[in-house]
Chimera marker file (.cmm) of the C-alpha trace (Angstrom):
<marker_set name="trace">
<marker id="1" x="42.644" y="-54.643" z="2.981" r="1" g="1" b="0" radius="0.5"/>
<marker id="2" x="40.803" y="-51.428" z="3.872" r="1" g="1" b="0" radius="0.5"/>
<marker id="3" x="43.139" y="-48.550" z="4.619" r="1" g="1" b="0" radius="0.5"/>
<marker id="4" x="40.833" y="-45.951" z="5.470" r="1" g="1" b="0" radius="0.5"/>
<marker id="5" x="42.208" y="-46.343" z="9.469" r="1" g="1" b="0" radius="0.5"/>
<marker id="6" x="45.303" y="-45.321" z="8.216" r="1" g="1" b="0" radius="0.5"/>
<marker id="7" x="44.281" y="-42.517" z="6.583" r="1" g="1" b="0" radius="0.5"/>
<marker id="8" x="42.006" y="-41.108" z="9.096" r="1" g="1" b="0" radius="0.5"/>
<marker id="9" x="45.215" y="-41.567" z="11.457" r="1" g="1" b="0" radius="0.5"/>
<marker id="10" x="47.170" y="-39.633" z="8.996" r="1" g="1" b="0" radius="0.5"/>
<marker id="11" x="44.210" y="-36.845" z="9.226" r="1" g="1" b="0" radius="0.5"/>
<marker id="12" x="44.594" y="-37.077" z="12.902" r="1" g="1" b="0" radius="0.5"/>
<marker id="13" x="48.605" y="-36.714" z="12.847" r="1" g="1" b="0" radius="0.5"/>
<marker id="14" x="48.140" y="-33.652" z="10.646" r="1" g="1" b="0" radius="0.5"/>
<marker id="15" x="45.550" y="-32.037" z="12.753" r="1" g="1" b="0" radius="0.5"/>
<marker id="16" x="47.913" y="-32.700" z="16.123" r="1" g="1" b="0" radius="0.5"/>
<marker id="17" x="49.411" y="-29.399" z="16.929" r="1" g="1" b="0" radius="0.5"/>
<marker id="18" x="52.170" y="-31.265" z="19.006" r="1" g="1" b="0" radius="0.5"/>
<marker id="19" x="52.639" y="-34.335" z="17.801" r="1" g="1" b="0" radius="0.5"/>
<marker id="20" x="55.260" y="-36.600" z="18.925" r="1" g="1" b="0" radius="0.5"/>
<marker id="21" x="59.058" y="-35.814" z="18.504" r="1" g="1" b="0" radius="0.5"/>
<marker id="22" x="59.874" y="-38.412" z="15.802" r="1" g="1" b="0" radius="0.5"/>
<marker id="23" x="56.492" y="-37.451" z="13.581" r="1" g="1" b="0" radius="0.5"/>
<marker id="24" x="56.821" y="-33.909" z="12.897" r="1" g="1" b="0" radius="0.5"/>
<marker id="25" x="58.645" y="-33.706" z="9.991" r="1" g="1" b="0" radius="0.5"/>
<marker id="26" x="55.975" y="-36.531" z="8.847" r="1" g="1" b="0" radius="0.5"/>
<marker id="27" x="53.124" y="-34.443" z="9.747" r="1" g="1" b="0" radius="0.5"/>
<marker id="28" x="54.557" y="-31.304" z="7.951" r="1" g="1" b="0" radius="0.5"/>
<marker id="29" x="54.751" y="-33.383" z="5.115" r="1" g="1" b="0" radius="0.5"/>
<marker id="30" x="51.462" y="-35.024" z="5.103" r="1" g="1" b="0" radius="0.5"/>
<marker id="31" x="50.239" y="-31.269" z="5.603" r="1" g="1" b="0" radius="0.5"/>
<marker id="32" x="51.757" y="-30.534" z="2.322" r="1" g="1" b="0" radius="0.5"/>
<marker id="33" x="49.638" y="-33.176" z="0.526" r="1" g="1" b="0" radius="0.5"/>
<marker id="34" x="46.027" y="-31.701" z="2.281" r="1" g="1" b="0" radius="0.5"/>
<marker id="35" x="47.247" y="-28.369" z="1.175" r="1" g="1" b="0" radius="0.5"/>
<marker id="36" x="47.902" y="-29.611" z="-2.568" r="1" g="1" b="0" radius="0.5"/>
<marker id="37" x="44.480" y="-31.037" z="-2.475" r="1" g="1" b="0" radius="0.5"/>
<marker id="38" x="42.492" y="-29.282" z="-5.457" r="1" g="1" b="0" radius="0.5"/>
<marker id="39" x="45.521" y="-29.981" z="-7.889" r="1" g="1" b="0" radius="0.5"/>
<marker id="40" x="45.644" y="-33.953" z="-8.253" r="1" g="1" b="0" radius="0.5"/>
<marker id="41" x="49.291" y="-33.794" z="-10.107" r="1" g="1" b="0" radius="0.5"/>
<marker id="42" x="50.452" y="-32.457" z="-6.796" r="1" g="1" b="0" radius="0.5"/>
<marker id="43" x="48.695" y="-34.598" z="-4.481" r="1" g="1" b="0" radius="0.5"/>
<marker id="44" x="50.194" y="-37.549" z="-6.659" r="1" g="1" b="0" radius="0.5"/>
<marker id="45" x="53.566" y="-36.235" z="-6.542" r="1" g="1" b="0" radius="0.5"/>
<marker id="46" x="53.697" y="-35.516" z="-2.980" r="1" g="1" b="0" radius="0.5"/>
<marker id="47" x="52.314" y="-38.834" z="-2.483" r="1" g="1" b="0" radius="0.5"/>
<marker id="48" x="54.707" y="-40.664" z="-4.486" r="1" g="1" b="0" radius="0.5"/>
<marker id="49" x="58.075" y="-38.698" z="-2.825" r="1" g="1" b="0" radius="0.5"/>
<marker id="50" x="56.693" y="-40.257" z="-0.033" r="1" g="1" b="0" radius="0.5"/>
<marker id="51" x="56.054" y="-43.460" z="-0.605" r="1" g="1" b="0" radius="0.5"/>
<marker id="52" x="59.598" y="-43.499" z="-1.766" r="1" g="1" b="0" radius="0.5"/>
<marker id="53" x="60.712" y="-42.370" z="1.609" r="1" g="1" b="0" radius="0.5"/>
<marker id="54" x="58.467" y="-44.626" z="3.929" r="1" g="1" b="0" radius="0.5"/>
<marker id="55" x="58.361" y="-47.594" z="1.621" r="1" g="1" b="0" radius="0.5"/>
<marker id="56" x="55.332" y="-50.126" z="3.519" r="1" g="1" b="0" radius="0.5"/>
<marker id="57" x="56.061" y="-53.375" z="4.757" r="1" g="1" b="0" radius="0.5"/>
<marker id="58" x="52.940" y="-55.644" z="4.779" r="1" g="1" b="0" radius="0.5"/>
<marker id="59" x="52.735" y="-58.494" z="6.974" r="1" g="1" b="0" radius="0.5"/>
<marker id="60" x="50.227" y="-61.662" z="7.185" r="1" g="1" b="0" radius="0.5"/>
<marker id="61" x="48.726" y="-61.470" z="10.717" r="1" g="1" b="0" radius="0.5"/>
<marker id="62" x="46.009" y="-63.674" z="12.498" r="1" g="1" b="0" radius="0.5"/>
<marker id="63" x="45.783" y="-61.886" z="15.600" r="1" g="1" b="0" radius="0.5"/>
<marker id="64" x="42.620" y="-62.358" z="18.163" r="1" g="1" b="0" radius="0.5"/>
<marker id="65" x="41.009" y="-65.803" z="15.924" r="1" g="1" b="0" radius="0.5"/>
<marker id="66" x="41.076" y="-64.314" z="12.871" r="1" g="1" b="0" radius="0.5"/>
<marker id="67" x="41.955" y="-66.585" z="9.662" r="1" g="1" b="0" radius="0.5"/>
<marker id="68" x="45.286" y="-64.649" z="8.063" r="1" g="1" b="0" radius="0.5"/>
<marker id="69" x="44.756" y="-61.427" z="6.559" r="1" g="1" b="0" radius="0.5"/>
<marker id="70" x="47.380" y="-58.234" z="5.691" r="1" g="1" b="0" radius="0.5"/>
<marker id="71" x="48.380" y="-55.470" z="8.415" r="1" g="1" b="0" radius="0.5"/>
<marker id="72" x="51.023" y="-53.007" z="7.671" r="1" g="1" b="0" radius="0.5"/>
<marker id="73" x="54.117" y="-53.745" z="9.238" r="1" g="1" b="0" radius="0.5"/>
<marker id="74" x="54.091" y="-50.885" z="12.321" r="1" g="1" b="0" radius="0.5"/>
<marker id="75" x="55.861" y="-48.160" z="10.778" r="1" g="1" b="0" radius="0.5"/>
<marker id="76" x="53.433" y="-44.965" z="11.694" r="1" g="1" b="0" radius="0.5"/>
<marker id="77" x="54.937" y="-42.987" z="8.527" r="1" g="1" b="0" radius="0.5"/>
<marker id="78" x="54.794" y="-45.482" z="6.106" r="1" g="1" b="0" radius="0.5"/>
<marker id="79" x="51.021" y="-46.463" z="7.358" r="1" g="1" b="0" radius="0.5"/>
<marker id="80" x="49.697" y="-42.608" z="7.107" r="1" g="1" b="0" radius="0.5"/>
<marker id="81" x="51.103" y="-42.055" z="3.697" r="1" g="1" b="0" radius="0.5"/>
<marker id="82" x="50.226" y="-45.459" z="2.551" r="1" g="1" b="0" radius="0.5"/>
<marker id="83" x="46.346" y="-44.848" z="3.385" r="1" g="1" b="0" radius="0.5"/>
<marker id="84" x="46.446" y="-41.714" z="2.233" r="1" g="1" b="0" radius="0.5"/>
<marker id="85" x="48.012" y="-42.876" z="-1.329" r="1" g="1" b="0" radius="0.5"/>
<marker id="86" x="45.316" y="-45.820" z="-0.949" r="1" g="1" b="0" radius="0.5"/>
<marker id="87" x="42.153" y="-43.479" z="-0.369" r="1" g="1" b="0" radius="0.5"/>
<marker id="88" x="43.238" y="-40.983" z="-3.385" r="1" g="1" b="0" radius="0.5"/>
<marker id="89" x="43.516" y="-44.118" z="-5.585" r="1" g="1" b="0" radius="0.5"/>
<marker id="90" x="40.581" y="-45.210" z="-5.033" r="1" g="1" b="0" radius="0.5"/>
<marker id="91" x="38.025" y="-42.344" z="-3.987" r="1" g="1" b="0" radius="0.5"/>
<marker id="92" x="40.037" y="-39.215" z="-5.742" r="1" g="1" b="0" radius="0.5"/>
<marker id="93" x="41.738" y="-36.311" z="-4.402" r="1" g="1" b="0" radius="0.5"/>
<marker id="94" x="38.722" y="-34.224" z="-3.656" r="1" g="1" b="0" radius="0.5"/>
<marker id="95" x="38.252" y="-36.497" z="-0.345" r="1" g="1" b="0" radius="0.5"/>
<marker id="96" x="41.133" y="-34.988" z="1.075" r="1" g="1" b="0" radius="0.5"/>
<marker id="97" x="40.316" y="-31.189" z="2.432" r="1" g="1" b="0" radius="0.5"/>
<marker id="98" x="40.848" y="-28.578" z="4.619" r="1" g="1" b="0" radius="0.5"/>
<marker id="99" x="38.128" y="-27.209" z="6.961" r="1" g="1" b="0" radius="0.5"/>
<marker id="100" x="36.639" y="-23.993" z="4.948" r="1" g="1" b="0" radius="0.5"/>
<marker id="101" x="35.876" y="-22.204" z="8.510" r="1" g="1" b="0" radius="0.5"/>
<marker id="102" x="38.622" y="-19.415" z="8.468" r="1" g="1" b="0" radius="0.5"/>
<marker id="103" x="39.528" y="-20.130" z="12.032" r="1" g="1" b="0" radius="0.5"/>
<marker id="104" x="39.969" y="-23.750" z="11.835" r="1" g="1" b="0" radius="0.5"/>
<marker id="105" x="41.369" y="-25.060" z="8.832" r="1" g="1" b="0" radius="0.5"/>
<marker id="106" x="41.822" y="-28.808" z="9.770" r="1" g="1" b="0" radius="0.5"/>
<marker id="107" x="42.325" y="-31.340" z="8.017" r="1" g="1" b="0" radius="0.5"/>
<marker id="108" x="39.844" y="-34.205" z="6.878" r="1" g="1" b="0" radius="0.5"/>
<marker id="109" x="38.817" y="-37.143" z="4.848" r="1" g="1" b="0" radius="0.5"/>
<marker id="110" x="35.583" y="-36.449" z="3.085" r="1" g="1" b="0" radius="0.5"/>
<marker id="111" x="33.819" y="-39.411" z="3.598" r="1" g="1" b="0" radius="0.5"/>
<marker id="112" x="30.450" y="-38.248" z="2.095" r="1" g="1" b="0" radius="0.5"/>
<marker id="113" x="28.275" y="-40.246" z="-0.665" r="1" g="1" b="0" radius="0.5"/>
<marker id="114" x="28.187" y="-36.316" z="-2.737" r="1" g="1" b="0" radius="0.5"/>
<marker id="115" x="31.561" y="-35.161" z="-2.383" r="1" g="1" b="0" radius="0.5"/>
<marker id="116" x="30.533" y="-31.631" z="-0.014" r="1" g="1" b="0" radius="0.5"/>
<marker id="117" x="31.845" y="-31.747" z="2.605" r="1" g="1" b="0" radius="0.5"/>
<marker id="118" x="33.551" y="-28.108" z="3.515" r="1" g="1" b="0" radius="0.5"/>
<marker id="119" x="34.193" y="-28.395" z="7.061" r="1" g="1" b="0" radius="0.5"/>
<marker id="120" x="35.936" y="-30.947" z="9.803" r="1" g="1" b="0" radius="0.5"/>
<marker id="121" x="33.170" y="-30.928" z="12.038" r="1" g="1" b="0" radius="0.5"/>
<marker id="122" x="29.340" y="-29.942" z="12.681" r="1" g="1" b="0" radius="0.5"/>
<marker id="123" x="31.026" y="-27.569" z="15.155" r="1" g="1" b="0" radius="0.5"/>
<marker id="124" x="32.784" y="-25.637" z="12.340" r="1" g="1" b="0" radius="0.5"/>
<marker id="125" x="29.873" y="-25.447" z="10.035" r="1" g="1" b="0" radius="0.5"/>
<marker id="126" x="27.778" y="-23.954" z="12.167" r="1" g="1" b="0" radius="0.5"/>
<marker id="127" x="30.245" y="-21.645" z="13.064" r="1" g="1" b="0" radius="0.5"/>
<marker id="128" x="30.575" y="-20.874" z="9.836" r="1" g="1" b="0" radius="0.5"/>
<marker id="129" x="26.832" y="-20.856" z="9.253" r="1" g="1" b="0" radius="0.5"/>
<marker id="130" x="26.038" y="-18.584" z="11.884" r="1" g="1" b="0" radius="0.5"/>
<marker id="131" x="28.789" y="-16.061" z="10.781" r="1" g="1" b="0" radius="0.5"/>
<marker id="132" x="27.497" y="-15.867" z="7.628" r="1" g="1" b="0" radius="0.5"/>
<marker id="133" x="23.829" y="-15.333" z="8.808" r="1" g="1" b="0" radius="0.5"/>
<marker id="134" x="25.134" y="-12.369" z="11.204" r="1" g="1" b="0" radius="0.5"/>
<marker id="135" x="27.012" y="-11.466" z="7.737" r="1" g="1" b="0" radius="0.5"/>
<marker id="136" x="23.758" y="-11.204" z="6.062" r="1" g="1" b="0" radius="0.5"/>
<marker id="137" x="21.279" y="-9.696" z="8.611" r="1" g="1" b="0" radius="0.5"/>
<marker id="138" x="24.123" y="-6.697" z="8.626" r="1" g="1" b="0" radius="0.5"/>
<marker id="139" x="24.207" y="-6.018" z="4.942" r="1" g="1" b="0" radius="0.5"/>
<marker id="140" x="20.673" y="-6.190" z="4.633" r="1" g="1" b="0" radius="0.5"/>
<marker id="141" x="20.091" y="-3.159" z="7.128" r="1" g="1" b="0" radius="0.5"/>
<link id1="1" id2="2" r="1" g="1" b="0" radius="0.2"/>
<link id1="2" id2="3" r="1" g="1" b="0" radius="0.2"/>
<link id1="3" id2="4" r="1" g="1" b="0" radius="0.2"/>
<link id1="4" id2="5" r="1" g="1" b="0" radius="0.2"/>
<link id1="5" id2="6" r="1" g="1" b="0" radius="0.2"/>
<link id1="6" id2="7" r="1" g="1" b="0" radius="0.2"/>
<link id1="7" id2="8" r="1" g="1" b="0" radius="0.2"/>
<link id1="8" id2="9" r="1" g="1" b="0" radius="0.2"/>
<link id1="9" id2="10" r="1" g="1" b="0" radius="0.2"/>
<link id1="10" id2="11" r="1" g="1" b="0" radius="0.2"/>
<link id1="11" id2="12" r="1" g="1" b="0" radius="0.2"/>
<link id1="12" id2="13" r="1" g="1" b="0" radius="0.2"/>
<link id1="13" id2="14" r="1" g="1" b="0" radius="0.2"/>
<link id1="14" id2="15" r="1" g="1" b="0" radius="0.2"/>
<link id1="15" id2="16" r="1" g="1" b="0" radius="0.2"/>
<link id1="16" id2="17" r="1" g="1" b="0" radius="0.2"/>
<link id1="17" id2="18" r="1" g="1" b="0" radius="0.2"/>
<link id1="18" id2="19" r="1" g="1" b="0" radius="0.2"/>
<link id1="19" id2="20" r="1" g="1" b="0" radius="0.2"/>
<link id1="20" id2="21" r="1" g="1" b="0" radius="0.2"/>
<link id1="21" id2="22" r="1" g="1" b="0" radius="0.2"/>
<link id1="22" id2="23" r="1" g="1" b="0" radius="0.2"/>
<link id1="23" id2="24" r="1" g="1" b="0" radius="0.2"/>
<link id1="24" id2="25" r="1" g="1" b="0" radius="0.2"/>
<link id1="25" id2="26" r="1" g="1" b="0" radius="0.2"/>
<link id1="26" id2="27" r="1" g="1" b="0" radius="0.2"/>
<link id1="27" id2="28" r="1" g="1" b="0" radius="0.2"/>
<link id1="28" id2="29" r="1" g="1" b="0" radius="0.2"/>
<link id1="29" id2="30" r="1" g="1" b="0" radius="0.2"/>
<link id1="30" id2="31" r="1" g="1" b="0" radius="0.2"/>
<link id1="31" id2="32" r="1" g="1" b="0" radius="0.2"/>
<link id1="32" id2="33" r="1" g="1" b="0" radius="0.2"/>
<link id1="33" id2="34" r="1" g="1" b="0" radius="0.2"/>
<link id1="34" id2="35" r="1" g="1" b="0" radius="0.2"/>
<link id1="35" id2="36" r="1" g="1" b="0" radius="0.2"/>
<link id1="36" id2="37" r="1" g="1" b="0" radius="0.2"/>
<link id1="37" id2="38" r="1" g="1" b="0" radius="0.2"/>
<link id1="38" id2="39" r="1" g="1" b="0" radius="0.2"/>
<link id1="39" id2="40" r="1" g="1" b="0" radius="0.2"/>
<link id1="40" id2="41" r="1" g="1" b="0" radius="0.2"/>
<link id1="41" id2="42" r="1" g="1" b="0" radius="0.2"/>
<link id1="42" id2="43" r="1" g="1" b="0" radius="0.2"/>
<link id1="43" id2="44" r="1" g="1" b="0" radius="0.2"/>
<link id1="44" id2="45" r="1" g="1" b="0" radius="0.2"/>
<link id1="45" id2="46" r="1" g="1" b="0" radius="0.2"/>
<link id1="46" id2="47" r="1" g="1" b="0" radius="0.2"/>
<link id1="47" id2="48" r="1" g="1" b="0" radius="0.2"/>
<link id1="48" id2="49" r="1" g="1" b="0" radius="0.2"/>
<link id1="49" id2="50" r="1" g="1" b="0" radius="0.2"/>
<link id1="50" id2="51" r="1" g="1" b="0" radius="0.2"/>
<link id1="51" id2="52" r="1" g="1" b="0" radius="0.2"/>
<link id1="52" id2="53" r="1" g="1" b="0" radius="0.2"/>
<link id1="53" id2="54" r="1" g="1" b="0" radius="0.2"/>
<link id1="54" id2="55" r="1" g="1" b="0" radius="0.2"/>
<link id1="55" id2="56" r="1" g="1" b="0" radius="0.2"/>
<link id1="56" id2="57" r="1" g="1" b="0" radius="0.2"/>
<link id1="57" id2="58" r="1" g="1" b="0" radius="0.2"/>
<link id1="58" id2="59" r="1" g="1" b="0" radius="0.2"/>
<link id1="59" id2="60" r="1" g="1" b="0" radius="0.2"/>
<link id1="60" id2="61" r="1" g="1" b="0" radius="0.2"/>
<link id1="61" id2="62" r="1" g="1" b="0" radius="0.2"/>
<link id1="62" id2="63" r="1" g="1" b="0" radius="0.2"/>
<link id1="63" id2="64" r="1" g="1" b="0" radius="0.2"/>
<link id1="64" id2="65" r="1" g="1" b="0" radius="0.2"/>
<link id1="65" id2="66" r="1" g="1" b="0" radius="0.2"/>
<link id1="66" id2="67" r="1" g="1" b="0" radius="0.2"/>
<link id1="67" id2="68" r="1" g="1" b="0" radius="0.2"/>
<link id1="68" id2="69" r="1" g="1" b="0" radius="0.2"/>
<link id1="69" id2="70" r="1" g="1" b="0" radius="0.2"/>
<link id1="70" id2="71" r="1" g="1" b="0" radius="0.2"/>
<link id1="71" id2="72" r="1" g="1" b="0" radius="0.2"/>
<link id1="72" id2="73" r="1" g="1" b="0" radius="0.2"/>
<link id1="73" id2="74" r="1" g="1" b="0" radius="0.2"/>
<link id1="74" id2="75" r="1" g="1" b="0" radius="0.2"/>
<link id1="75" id2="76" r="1" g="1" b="0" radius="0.2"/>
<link id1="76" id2="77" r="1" g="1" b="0" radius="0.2"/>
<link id1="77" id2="78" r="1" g="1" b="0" radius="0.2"/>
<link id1="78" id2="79" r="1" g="1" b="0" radius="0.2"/>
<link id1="79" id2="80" r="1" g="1" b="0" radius="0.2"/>
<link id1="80" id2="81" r="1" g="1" b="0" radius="0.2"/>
<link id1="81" id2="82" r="1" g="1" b="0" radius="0.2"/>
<link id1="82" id2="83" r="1" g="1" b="0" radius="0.2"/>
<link id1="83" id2="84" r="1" g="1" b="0" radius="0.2"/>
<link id1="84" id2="85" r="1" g="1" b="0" radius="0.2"/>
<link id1="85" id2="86" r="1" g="1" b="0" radius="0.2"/>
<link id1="86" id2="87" r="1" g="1" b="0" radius="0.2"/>
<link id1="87" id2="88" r="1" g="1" b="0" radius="0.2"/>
<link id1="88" id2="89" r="1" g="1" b="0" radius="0.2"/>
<link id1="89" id2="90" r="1" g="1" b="0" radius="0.2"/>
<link id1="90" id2="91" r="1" g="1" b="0" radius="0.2"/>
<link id1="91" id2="92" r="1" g="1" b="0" radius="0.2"/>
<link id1="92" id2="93" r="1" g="1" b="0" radius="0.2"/>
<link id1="93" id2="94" r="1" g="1" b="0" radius="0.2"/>
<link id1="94" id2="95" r="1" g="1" b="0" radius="0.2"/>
<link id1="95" id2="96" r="1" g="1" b="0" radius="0.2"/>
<link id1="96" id2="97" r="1" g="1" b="0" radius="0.2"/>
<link id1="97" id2="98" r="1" g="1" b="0" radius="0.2"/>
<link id1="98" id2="99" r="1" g="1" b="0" radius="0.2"/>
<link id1="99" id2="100" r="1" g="1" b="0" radius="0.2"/>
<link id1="100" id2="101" r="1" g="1" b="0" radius="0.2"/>
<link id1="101" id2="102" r="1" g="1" b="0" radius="0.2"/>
<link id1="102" id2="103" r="1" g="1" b="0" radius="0.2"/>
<link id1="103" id2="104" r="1" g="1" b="0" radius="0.2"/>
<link id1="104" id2="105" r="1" g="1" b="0" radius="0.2"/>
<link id1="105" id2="106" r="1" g="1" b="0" radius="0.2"/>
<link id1="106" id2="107" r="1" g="1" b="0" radius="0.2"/>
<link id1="107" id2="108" r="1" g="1" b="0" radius="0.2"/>
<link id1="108" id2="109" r="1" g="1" b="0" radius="0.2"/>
<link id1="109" id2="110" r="1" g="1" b="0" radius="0.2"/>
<link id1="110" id2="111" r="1" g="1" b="0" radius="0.2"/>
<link id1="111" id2="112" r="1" g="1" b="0" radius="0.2"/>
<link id1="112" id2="113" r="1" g="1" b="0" radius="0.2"/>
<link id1="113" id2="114" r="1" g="1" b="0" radius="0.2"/>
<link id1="114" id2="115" r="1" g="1" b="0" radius="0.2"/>
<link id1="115" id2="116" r="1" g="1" b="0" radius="0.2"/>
<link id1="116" id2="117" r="1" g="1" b="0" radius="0.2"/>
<link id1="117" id2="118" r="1" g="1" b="0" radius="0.2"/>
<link id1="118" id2="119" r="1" g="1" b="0" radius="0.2"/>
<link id1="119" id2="120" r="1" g="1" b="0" radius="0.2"/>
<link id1="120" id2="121" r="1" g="1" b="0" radius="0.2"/>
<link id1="121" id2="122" r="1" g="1" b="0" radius="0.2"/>
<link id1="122" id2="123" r="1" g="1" b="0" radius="0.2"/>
<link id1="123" id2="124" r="1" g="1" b="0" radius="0.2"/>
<link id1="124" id2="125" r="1" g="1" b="0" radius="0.2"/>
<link id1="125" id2="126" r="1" g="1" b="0" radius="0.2"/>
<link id1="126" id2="127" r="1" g="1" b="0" radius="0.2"/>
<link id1="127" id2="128" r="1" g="1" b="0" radius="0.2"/>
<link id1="128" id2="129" r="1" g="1" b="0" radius="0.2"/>
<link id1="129" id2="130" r="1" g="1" b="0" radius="0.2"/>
<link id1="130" id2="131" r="1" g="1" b="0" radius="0.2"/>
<link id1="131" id2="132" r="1" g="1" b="0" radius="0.2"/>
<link id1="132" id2="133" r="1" g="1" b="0" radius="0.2"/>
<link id1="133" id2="134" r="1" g="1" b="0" radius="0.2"/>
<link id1="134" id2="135" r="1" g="1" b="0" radius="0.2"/>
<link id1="135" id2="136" r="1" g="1" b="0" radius="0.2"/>
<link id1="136" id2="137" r="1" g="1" b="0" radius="0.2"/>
<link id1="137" id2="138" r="1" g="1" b="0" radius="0.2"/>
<link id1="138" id2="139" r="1" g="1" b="0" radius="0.2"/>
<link id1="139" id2="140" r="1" g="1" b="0" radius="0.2"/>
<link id1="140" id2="141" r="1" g="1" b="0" radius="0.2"/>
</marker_set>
């Protein structure tokens, strides 16, 4: 069962500025795990509290022709933290980050094959990029 969907929809809950009613308190919390991120104990203890709280309910399914495989039962909080617990056990903490551009500061998965990625998007790390050229160019005249 690959739960990187549900962790990339946990990403996306924690980037939503207004998310809905019922998932805010959810996406405060899964906030708190991102910010952890660089101090694994924390990350794992955050997790865990959760997974305590949204325990996951998986289901057999064989929706649209598909022989029988697992879904988790439709419970958006117990899906987020569940691929979020799933990707740090099996990738590591350091794929969860915030965006490094001081504006921004989103969350993301870092999905890369070397571990770098700094930023949310190629938006932000040009951004980034360019301020720190301009940054240069100054303190070199």
């Amino acid at each position: 069962m690959d739960l990187t969907s549900y962790a990339e929809w946990a990403v996306r809950l924690v980037n939503d500025p207004r998310p809905p009613q019922g998932l805010r308190r959810l996406r405060d919390e899964l906030a708190a795990v991102f910010d952890a991120a660089g101090d694994d104990r924390a990350v794992a203890e955050r997790l865990n509290a959760l997974l305590g709280r949204y325990p996951v309910r998986p289901q057999l399914s064989d929706h649209d022709g598909h022989d029988w495989h697992l879904h988790l039962a439709e419970d958006p909080a117990a899906t987020a933290v569940m691929g979020l617990a799933a990707v740090v056990a099996e990738h590591g903490v350091d794929r969860l980050g915030r965006c490094r551009e001081p504006h921004c500061l989103q969350a993301f998965l870092d999905t890369s094959s070397n571990r770098s990625r700094r930023y949310c998007s190629a938006r932000c790390a040009s951004r980034a990029n360019v301020a720190a050229f301009r940054a240069r160019r100054r303190n070199a005249s």
